[in-house]
Backbone bond lengths (Angstrom), bond angles and torsions (degrees), N, CA, C in turn:
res aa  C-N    CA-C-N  psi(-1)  N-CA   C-N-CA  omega(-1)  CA-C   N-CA-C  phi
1 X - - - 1.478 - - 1.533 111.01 -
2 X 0.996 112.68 57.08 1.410 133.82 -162.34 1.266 109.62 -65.51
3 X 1.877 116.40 -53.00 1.303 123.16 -166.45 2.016 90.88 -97.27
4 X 1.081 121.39 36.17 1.594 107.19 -171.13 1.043 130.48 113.93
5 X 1.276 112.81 157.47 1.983 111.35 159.52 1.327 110.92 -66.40
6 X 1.603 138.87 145.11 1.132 169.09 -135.17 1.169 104.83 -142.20
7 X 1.887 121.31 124.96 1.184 128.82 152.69 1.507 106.03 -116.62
8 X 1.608 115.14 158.80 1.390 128.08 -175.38 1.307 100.93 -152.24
9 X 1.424 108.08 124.11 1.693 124.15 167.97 1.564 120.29 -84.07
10 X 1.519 107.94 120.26 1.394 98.99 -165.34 1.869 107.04 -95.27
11 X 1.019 95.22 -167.84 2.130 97.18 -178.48 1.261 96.41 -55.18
12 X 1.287 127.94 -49.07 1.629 120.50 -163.52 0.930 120.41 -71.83
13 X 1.929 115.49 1.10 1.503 116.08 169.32 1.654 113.01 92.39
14 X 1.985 96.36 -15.10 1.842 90.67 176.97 1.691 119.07 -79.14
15 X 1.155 122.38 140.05 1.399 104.21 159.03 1.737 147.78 -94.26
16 X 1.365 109.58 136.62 1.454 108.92 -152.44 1.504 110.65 -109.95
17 X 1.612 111.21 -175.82 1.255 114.91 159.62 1.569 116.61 -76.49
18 X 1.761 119.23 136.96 1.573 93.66 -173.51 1.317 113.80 -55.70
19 X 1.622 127.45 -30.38 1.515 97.57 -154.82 1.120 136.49 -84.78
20 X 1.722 108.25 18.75 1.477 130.28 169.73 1.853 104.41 -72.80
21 X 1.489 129.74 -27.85 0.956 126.51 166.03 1.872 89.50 57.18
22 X 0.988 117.57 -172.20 1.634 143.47 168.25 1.311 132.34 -82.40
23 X 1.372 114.73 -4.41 1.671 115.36 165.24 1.344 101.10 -62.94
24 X 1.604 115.23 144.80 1.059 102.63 -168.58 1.654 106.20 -108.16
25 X 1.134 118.17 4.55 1.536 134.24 165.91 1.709 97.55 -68.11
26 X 0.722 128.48 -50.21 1.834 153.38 -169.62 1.926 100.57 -70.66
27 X 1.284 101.84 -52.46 1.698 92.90 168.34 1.467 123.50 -85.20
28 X 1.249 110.74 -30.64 1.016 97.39 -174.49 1.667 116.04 -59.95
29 X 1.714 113.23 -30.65 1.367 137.77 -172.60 1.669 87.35 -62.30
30 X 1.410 128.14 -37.98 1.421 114.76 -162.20 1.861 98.46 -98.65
31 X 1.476 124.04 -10.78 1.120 78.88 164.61 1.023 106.22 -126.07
32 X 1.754 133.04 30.14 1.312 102.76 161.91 1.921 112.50 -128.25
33 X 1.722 104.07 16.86 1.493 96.60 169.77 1.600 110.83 -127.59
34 X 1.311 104.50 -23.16 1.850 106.12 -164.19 1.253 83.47 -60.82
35 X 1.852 109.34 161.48 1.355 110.04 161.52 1.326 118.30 74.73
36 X 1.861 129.42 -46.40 1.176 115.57 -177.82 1.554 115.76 -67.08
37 X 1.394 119.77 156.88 1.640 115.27 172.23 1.197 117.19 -76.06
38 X 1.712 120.90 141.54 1.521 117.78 -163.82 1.662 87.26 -118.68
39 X 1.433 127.15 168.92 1.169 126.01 152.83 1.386 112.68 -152.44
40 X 1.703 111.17 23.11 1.748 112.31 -175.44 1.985 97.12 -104.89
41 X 1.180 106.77 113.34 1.179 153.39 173.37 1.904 85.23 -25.09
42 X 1.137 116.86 -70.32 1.306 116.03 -173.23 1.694 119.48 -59.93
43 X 1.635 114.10 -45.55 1.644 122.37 171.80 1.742 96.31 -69.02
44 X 1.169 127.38 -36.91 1.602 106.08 -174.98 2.011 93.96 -74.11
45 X 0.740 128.73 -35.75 1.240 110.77 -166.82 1.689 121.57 -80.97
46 X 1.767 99.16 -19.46 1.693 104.91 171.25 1.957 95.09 -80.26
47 X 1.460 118.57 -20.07 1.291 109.92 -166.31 2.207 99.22 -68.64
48 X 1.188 67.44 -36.10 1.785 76.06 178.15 1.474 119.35 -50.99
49 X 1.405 108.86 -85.75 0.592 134.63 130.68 1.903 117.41 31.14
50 X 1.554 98.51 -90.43 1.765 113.85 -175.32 1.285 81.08 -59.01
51 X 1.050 119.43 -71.68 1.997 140.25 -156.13 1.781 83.33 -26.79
52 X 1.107 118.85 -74.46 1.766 118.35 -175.95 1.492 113.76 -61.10
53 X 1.164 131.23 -6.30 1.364 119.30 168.29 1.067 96.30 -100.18
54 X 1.316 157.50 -61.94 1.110 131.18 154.76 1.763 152.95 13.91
55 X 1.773 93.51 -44.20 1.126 105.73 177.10 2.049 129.88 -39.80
56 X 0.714 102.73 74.39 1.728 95.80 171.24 1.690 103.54 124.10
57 X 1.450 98.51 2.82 1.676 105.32 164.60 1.714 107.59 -119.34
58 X 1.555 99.32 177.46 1.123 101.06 -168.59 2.314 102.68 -86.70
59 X 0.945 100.58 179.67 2.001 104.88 -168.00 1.545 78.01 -75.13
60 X 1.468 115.05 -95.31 2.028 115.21 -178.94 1.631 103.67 9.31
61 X 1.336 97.61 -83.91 1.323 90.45 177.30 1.965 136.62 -31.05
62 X 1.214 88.88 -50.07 1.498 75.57 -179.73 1.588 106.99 -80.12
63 X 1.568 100.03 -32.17 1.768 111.23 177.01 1.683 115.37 -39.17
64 X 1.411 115.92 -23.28 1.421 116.68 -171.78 1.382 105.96 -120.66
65 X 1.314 124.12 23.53 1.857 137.69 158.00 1.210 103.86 -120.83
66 X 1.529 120.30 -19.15 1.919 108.91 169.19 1.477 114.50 -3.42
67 X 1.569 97.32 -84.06 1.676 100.38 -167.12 1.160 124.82 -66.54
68 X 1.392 127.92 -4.76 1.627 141.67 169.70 1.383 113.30 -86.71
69 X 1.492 115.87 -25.44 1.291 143.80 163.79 1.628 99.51 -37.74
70 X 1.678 89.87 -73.06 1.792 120.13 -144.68 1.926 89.62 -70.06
71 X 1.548 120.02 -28.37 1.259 110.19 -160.73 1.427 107.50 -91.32
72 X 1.792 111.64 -19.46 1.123 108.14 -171.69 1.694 102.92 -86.11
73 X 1.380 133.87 -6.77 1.037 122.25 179.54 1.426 101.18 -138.91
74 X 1.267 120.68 67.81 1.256 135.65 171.38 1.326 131.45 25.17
75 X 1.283 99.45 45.61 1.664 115.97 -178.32 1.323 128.91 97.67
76 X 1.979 92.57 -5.86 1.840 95.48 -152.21 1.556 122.78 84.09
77 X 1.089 101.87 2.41 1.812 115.12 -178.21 1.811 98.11 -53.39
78 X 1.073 128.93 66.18 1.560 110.43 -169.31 1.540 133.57 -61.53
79 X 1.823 100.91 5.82 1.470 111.64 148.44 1.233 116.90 -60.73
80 X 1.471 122.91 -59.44 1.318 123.09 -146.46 1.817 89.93 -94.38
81 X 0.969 124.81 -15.85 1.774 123.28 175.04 1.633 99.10 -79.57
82 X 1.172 120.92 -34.01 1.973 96.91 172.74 0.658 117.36 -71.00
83 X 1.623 140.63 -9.75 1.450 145.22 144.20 1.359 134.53 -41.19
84 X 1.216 107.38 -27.97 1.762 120.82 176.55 1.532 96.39 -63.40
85 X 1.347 91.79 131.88 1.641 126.16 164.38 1.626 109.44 -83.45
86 X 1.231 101.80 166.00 1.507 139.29 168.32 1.428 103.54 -52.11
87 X 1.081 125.84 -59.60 1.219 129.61 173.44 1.831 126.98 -58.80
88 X 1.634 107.57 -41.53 1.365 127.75 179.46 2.027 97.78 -63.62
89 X 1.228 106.63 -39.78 1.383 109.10 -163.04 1.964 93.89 -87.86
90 X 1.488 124.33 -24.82 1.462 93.77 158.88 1.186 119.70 -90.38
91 X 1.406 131.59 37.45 1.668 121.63 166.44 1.614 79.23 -122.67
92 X 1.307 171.11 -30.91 0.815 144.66 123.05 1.492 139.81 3.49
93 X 1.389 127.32 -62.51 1.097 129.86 152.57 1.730 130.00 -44.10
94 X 1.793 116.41 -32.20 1.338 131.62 148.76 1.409 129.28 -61.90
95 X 1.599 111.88 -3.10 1.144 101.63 -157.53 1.830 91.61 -93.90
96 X 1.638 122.65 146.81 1.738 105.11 -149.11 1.711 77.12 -117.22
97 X 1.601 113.68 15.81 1.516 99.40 -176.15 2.154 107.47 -109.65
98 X 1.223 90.33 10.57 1.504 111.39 174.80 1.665 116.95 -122.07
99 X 1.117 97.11 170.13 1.674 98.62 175.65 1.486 105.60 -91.38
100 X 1.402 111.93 107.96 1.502 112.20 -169.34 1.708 110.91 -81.96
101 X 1.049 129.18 80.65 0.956 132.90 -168.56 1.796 103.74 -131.48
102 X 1.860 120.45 110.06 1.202 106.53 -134.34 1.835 85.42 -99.86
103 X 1.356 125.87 -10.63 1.307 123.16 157.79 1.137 110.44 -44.18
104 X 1.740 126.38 -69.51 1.365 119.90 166.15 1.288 154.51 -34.56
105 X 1.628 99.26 -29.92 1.361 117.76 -170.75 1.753 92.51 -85.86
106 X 1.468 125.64 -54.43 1.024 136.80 -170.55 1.531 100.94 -48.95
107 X 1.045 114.33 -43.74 1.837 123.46 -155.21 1.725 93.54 -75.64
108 X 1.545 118.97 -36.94 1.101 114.46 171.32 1.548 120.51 -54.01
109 X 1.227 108.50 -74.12 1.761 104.44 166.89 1.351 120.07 -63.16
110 X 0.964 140.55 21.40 1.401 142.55 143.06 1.554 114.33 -85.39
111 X 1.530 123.68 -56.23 1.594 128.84 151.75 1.387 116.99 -38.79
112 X 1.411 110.24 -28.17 1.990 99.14 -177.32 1.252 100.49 -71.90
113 X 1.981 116.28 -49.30 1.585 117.47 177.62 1.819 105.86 -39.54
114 X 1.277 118.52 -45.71 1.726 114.26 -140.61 1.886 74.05 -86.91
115 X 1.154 126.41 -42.94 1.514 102.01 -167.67 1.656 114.03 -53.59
116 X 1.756 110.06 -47.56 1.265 106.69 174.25 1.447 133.65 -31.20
117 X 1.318 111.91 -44.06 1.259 131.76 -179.51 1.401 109.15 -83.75
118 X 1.860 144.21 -20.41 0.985 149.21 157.99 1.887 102.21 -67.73
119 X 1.364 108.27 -40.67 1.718 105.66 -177.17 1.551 107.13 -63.39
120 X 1.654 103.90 -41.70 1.812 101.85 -173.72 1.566 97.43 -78.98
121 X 1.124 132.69 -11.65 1.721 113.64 169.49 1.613 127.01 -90.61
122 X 1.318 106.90 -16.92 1.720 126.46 -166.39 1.103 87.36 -126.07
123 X 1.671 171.49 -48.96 0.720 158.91 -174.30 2.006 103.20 112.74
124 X 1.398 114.22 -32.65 1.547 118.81 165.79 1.166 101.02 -149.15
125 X 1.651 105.73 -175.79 1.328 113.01 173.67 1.409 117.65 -97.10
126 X 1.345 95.49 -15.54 1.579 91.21 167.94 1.557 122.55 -65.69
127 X 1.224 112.42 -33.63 1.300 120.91 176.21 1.381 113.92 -82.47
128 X 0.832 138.21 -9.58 1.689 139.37 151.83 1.852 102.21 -72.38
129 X 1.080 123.40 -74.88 1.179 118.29 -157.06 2.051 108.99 -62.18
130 X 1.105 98.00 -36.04 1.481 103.36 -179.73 2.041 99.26 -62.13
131 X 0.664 133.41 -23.48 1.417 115.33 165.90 1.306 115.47 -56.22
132 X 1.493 141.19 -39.06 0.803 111.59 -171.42 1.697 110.82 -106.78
133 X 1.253 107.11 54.78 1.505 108.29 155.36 1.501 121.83 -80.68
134 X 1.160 109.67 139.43 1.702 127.51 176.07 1.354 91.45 -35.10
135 X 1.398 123.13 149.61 1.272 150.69 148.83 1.837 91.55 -73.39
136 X 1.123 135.51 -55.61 1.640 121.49 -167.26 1.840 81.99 -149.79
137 X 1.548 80.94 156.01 1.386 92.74 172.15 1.742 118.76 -159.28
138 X 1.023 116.45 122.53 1.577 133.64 -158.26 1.749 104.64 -56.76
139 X 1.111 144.92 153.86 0.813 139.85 118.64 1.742 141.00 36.39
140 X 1.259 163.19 86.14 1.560 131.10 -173.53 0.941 104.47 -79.68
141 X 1.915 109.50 139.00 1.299 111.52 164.75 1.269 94.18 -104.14
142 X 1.036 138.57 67.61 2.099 128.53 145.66 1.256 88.65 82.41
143 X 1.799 135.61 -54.27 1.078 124.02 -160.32 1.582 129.97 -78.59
144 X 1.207 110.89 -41.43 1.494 114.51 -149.40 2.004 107.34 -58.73
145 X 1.312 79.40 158.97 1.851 78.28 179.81 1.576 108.92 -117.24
146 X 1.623 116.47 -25.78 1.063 124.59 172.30 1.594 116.17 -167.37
147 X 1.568 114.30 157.55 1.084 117.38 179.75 1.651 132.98 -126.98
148 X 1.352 150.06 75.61 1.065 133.03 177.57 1.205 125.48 92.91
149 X 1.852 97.34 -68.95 1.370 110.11 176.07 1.649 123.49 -73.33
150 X 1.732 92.78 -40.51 1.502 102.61 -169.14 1.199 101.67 -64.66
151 X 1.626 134.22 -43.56 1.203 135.59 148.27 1.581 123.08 9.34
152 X 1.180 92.12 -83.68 1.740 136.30 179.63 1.356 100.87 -41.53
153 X 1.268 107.01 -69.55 1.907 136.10 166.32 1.225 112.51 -33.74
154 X 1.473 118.00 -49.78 1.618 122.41 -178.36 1.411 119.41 -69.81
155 X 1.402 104.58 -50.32 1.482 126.85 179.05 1.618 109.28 -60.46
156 X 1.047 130.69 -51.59 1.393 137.69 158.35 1.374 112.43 -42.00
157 X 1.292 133.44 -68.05 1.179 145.44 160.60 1.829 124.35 -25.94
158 X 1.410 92.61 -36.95 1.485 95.19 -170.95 1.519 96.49 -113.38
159 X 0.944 155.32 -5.62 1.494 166.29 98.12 1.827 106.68 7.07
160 X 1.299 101.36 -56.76 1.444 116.28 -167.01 1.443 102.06 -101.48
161 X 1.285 126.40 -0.11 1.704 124.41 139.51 1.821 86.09 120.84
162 X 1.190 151.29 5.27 1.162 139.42 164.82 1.418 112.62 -45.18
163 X 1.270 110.56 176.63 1.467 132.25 168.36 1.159 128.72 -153.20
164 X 1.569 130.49 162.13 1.170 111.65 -168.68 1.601 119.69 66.80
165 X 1.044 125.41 32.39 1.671 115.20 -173.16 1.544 97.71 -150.55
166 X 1.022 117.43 40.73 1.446 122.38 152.77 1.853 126.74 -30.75
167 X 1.124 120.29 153.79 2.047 108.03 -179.26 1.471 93.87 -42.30
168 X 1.349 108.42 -79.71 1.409 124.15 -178.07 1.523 110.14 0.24
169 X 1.380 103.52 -71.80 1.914 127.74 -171.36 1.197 101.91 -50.39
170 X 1.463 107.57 -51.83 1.538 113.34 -157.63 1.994 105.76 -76.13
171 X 1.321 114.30 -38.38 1.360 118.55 -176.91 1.602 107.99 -66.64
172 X 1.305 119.83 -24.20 1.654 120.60 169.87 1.252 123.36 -86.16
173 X 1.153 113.50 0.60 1.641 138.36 174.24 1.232 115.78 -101.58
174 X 1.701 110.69 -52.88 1.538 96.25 156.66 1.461 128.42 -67.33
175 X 1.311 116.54 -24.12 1.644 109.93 154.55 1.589 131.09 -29.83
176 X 1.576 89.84 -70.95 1.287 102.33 -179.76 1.265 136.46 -81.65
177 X 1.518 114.21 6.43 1.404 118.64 178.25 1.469 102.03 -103.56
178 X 1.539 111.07 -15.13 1.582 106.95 169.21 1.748 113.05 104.31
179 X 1.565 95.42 2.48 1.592 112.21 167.80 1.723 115.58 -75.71
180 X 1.408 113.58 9.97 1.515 128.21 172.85 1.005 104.81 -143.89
181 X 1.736 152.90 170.76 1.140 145.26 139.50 1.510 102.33 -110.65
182 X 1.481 111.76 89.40 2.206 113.72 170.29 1.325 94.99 -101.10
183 X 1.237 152.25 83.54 1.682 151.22 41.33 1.410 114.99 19.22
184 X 0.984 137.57 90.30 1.405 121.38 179.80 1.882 109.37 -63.83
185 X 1.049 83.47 165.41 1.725 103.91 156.72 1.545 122.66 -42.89
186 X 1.171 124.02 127.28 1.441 128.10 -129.12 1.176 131.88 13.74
187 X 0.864 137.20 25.80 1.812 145.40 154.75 1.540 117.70 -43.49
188 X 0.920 139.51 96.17 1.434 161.15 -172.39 1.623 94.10 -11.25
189 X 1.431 99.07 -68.19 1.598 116.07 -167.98 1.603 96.72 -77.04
190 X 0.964 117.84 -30.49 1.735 81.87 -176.13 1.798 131.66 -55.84
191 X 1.262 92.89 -38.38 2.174 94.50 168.62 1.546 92.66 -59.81
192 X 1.447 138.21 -31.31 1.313 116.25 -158.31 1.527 119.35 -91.60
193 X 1.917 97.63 -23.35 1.598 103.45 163.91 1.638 126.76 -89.82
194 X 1.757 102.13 8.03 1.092 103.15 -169.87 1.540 105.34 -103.82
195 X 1.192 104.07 -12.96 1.790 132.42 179.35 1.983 94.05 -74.16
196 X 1.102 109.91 -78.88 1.522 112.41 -176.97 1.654 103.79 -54.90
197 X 0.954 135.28 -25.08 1.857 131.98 163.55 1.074 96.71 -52.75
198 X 1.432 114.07 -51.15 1.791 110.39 -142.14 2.089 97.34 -70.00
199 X 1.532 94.99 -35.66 1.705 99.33 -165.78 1.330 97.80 -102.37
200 X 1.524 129.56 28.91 1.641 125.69 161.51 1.694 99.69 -100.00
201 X 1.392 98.01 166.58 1.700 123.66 -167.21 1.671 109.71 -140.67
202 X 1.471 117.28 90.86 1.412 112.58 -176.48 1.362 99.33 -52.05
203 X 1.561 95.27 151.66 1.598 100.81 171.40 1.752 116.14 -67.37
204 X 1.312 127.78 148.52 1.250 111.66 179.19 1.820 105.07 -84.15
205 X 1.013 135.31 -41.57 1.610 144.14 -166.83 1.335 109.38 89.20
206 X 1.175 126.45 -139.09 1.287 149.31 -162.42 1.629 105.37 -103.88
């Protein structure tokens, strides 16, 4: 994003962030989840989650295995995923409708264990992760990859035995769970994710 942040007008006349481009699996994701605030324990933890399989591919990509995603690991239920065996995680790695990548898969049921133990200390995960939202937050210029918090976010994270949650991981997670609003400047959805920020209430926990 060399020359800037990027807007693109799609057929319907709305205007977006470019990198929703025109798939329409891809817009719909930009205007009705990026950015919004999440606080269900199970979508923040598949948000995680994808966000780290992801790593070193493009979002589309994982955006169009979502539901092969969600079936091969039971919704993201991260009760019933610390349960997966040794065995569950090598038919996993076969499975050709996921990203078989068995670091990943592993790191997932290892993260379901560390959330458990984040749910029995905070009471959810929403209430753990919502602390470290920005007190203020500038503008996107197209560029940033992470900020401060996600930092903060990672280091905590990997402290408490996660994986996969690098700044990087963690700053596209706070994107998309709606703990940032990067919508650029006139972007259709940004007044609309900045509207649902304004009337959300982090959970407090325990």
């Amino acid at each position: 994003m060399a020359d800037g942040p990027k807007l693109i007008t799609g057929a319907d006349g709305a205007t977006r962030c470019w990198w929703c481009g025109d798939d329409p699996l891809y817009v719909a994701y930009h205007d009705d989840e990026w950015g919004r605030p999440v606080d269900d324990d199970v979508r923040l933890f598949e948000k995680i989650c994808l966000e780290g399989f992801q790593a070193g591919l493009s979002w589309i990509t994982v955006l169009r295995k979502r539901e092969d995603f969600r079936k091969a690991f039971a919704g993201f239920d991260f009760i019933k995923v610390a349960r997966f065996t040794e065995a569950k995680v090598d038919r996993l790695v076969t499975n050709a409708r996921i990203i078989r990548h068995r670091g990943k898969i592993e790191s997932t049921v290892n993260n379901a264990n560390q959330a458990l133990k984040v749910v029995d200390e905070f009471g959810s995960l929403a209430a753990f992760f919502w602390r470290f939202e920005p007190s203020s937050h500038s503008a996107f210029d197209g560029c940033r990859a992470m900020v401060p918090e996600s930092t903060a976010l990672s280091k905590e994270l990997k402290r408490r035995g996660w994986s996969f949650v690098g700044p990087t991981t963690c700053y596209a997670f706070m994107q998309a769970m709606g703990m940032v609003n990067d919508h650029l400047i006139g972007c259709t959805s940004h007044a609309e994710a900045e509207e649902a920020r304004s009337k959300f209430r982090a959970p407090l926990g325990k």
